[in-house]
SEMI-502720 format. One record per residue: x, y, z of N, C-alpha, C in turn; residue in one letter. Coordinates in steps of 0.2 Angstrom, whole numbers, plus 5000, padded with zeros to 4 digits. Each point is the difference from the previous one (the first is absolute). Layout:
XYZXYZXYZA ...
# end
This chain:
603356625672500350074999499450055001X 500050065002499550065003500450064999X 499550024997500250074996499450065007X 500049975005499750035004500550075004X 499750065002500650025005499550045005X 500550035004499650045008499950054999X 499250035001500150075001499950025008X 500550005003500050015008499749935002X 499850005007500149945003499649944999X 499250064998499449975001499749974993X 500450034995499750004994500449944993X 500049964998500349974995499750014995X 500550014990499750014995500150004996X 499849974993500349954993500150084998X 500849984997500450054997499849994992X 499850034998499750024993500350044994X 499949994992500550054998499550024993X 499950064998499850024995500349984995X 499950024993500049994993500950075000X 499750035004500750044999500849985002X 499949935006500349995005500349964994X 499849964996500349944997500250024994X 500449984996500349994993500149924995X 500250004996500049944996500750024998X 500349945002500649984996500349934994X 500450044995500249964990500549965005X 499849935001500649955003499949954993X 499950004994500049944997500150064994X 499949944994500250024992499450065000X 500050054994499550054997499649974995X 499550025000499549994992500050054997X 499649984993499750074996499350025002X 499950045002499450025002499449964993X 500150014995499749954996499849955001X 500349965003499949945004499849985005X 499750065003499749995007499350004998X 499549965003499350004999499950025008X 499350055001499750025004499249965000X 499949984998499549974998499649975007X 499550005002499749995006499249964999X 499849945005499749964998499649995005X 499350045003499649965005499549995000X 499849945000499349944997500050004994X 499650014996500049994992500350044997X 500150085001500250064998500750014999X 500249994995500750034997500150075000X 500650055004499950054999500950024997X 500150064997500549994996500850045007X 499550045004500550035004499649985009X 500450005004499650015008499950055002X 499550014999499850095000499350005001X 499850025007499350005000499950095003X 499450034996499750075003499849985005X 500250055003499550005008499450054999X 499549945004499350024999500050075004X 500350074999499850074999499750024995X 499450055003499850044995500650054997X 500550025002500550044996500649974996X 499749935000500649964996499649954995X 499649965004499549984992499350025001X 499750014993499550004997499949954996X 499450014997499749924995500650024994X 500250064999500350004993500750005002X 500350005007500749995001500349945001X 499249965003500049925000500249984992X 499450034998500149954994500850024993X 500250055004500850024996500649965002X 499849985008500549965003499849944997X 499449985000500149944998500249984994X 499950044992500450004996500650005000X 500350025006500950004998500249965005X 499549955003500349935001499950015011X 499750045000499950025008499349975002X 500050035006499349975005499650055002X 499650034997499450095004499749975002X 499950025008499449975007499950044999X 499150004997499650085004499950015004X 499850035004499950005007499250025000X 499649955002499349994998499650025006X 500450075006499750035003500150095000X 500249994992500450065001499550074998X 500250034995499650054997500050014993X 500149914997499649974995499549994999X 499949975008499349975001499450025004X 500350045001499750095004499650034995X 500150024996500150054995499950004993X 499550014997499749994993500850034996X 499950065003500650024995500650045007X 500749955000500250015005500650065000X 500050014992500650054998499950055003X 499450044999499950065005500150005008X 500249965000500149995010500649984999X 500449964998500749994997500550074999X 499650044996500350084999499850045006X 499449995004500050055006500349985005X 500649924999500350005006500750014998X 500450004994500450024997500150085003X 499350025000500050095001500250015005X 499949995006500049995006500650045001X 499950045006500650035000500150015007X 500450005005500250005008500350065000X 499650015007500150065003500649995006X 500049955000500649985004500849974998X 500250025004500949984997500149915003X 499650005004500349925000499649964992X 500149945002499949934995499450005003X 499649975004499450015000499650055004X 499450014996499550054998499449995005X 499850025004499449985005499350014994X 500150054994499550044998499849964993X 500849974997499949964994499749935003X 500349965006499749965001499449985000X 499750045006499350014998499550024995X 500350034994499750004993500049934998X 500649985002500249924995499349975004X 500149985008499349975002499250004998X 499950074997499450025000500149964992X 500350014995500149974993499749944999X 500649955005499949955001499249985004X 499750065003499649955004499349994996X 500150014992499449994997499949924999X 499549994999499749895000500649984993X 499949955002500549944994499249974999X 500050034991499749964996500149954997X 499549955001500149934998500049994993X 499550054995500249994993500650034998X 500550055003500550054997500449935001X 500049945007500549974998500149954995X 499449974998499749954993500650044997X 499750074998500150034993500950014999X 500350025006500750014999500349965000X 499649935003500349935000500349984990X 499050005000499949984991500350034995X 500450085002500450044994500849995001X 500149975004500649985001500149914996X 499649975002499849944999500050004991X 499650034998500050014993500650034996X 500450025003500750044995500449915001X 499949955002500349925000500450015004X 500350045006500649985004499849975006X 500349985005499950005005499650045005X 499549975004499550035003500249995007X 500050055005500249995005499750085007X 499749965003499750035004500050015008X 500050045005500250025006499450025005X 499949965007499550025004500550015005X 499850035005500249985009499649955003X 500349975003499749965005499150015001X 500050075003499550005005499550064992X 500149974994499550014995499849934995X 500549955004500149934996499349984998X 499649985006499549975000499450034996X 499850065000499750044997499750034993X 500949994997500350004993500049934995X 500249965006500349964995499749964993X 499649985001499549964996499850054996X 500150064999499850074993500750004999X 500550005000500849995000499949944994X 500149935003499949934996499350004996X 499550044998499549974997500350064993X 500550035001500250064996500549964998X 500249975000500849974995500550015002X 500150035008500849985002500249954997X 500949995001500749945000500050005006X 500250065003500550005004499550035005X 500249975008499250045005500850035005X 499950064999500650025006499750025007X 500249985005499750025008500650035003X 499950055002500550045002499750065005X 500550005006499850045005500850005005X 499950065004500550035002500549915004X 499649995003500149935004499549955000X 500249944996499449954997500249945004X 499749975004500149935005499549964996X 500349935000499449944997499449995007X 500250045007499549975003499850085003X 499550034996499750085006499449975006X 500350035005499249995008499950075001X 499349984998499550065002499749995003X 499450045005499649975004499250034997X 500250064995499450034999499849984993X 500549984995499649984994500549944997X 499749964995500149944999500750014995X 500650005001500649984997500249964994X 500550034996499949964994500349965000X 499649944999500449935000500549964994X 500950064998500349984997500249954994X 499949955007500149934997499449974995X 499450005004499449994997499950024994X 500250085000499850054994500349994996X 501049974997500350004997499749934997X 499949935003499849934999499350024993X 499550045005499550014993500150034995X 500550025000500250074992500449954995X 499750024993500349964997500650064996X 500050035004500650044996500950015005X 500550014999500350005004500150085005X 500249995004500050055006500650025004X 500250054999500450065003500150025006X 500150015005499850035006500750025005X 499850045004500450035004500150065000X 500250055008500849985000500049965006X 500649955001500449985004500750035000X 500349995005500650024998500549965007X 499549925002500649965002499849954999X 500649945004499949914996499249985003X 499750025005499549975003499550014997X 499850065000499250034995500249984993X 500850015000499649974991499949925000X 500549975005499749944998499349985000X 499850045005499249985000499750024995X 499950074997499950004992500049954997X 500749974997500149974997499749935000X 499849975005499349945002499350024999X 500050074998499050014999500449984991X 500449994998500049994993500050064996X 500150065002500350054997500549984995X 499950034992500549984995500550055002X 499950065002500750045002499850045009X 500650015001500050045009500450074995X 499750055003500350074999500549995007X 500650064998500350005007500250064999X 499850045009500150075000499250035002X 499850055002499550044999499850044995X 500550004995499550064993500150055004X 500050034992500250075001500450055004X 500549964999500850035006500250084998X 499950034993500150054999499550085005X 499449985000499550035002499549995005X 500149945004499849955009500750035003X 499350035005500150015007499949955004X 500149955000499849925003500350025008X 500750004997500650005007499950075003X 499750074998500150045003499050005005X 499549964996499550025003499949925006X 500149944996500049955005500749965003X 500650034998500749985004500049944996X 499849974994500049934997500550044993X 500449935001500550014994500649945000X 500149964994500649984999500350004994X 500950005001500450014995499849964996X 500150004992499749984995500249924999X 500950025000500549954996499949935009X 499950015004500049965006499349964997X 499350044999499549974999500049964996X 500250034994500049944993500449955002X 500649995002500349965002499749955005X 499550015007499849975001499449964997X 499550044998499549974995500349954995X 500550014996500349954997500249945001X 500149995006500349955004499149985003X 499750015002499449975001499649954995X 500150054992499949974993500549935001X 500649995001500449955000499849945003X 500050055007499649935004499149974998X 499750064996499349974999500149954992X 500550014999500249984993500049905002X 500349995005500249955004499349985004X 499750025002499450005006499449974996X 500150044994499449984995499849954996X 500949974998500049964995500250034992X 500050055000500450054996499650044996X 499850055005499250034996500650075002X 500050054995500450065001499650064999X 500350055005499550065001500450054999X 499850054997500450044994500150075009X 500650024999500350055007500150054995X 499450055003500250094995499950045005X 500750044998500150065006499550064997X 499950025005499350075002500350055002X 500350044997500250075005500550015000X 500350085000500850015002500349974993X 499649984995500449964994499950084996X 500550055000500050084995500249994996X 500749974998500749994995500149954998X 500450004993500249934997500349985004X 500450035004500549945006499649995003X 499550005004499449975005500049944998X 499750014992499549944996500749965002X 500550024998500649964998499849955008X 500450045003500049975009499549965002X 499350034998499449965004500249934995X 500049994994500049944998500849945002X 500450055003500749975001499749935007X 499650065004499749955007499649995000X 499949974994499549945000499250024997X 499850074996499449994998499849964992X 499650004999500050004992499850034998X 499550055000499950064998499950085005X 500250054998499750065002499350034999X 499850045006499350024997500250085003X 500150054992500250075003499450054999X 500150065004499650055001500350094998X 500450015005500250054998500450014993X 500549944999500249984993499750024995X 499449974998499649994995499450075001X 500150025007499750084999500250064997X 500649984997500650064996499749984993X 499749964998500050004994499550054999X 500150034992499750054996499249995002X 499849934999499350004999499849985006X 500249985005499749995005499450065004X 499749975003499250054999500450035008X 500450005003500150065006500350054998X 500350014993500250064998500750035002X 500349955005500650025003500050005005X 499349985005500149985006499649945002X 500149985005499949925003499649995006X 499749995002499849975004499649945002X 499849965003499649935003499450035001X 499449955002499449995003500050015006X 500549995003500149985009500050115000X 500450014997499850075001499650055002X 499449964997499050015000500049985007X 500249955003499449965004499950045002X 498950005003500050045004499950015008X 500449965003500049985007500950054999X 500349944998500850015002500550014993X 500250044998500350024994500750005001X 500349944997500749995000500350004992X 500050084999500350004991500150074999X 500350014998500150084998499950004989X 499750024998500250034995500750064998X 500449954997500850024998500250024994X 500450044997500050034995500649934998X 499949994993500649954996500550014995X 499350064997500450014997499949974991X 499950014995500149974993500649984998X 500449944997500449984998500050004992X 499649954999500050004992499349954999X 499749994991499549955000500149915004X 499749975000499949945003500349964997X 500149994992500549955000500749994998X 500350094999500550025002500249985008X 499650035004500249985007500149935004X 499649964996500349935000500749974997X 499850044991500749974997500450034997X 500150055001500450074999499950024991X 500650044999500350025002500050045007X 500450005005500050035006500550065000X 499650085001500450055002500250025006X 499849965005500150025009500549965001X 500450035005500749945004499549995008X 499450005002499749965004499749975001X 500149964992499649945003499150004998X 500050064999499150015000499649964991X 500649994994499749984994500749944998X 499549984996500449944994500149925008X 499250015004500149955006500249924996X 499749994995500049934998500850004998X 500250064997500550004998500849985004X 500050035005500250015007500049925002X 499449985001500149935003500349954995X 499950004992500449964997500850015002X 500450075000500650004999500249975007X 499550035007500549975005499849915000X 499649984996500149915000500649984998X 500250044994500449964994500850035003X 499850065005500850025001500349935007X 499249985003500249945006500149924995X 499650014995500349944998499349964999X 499350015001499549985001499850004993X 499349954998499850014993499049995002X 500049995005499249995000499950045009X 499450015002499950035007500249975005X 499549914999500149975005500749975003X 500450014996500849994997500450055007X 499750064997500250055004500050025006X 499549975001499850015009500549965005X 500649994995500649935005500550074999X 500050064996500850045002499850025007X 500850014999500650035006499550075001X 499950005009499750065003500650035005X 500150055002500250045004499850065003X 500349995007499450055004500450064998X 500050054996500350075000499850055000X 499850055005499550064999500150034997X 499650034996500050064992500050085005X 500750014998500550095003499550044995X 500449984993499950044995499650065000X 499350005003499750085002500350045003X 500549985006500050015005500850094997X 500049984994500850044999499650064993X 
# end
């Protein structure tokens, strides 16, 4: 079976379907939400919900990480951000809050360029120690983020700091890079020597993640990050539907599940994850956890103040991000576990994914990843 179809004569191409495109359907008995467990488990780290921050500066900070981590979540700092820029990062934090466009479009040629110039201060190697060690000392989960092409450079001040968790993460992350001009990180290698377990991606099909999955990555991200605020598909034409990727990564996990001898690699959607119903969907096709961004930037304390945006937004060659307004919803662990005031889906996320378990009939995640999907695109805006 091929789910391929024609665009004109010359061209063929895999039909695809976002997170909007699909639903979940109640074919079996209901639970009590009491009895569902969300609980999530990858390498030694028990976590109470599947909930990872994504490594933005407008979504965690040392102190957002370590609030997530008390209420059972996972804060990736992003350990190239303007934590580790910046002795004291608050005041650049509120001068990009400040920021105000002259223009009526979503992206700013004027604010971009501030954001570059921000960004383009050195990453210091003690600011990393330090943010690593105050995080590391409140007892929760440590959990940390490079790009590929900072891996080499960083790492071993990363690991000599107290990471758990090493996250690699970049718009598009292949186990195998060809350079001609400078020596590429070697994945597999890198992963083998770490005694911690490792994160990485995005991928977003069965091929690249399988190879992920053979350098011994303990999880493959899937997606490119930051779907809220990447301009990925407007600046490099790169982009796939969410609910098709997971899906396929999924199925890669299965078959490396088999290939390996039964070594399991945890599948977490990156991107486009806004809503409880996201969370709900991304895990119906197959993730086992979420890692959000614009979500978790609604929160009261998060350090973007009501707006969002990524690292990629900085770069200084090619900037695919726009800083976007989100908006304040409510504190952080209301927004996880309500009470919820919004009908969008924006608070009470943990809460949300308990009812739609228990209205399907599930009692645990991995349980879950077997309900009833159907392709039905979401009108509701449209009226």
């Amino acid at each position: 079976m091929t789910n391929e179809i024609e665009i004109g004569r010359g061209k063929r191409a895999t039909q695809a379907y976002s997170l909007d495109d699909v639903a979940i359907v109640p074919n079996r008995r209901t639970r009590d939400p009491k009895d569902v467990s969300v609980s999530w488990q990858i390498d030694a780290f028990q976590l109470e919900t599947p909930i990872l921050g994504a490594p933005m500066d407008s979504v965690m900070s040392p102190a957002t990480a370590i609030q997530l981590g008390r209420l059972g979540g996972l804060g990736v700092l992003n350990l190239e951000g303007l934590w580790t820029r910046y002795e004291n990062p608050q005041a650049i934090l509120d001068e990009i809050a400040g920021l105000r466009s002259e223009s009526e479009r979503r992206s700013d040629p004027k604010i971009t360029a501030k954001l570059q110039k921000l960004y383009g201060a050195p990453i210091q190697p003690e600011l990393i120690t330090s943010r690593i060690s105050e995080i590391r000392e409140a007892g929760v989960v440590v959990a940390g983020s490079l790009t590929p092409q900072r891996t080499q450079e960083h790492y071993q001040t990363v690991i000599d700091a107290g990471v758990d968790i090493f996250v690699i993460r970049g718009t598009t992350v292949s186990a195998e890079h060809v350079s001609k001009t400078t020596e590429p990180l070697n994945l597999k290698q890198f992963i083998y020597e770490l005694d911690v377990p490792v994160i990485v991606g995005g991928a977003a099909g069965y091929t690249p993640a399988m190879h992920l999955m053979r350098t011994g990555a303990a999880g493959v991200l899937v997606g490119f990050g930051g779907g809220a605020t990447s301009t990925t598909r407007r600046t490099f034409g790169i982009h796939s539907p969410m609910a098709s990727a997971i899906s396929d990564v999924a199925a890669a996990r299965r078959d490396y599940l088999e290939e390996s001898g039964g070594r399991y690699v945890h599948v977490i959607a990156d991107g486009g994850v806004g809503s409880s119903g996201d969370i709900v969907k991304s895990l119906a096709m197959g993730a086992d956890a979420v890692m959000l961004g614009a979500a978790l930037a609604r929160a009261e304390e998060a350090p973007g103040q009501g707006w969002h945006w990524g690292i990629e937004a900085a770069h200084e060659t090619s900037p695919r991000g726009d800083r976007v307004p989100v908006g304040t919803v409510a504190p952080l662990e209301e927004l996880l576990f309500g009470p919820s005031h919004e009908t969008t889906g924006s608070s009470n996320l943990v809460g949300a994914l308990r009812r739609a378990m228990a209205t399907t009939g599930y009692s645990t995640l991995k349980e879950f990843q077997r309900v009833d999907v159907v392709v039905s695109p979401y009108e509701a805006d449209r009226f």
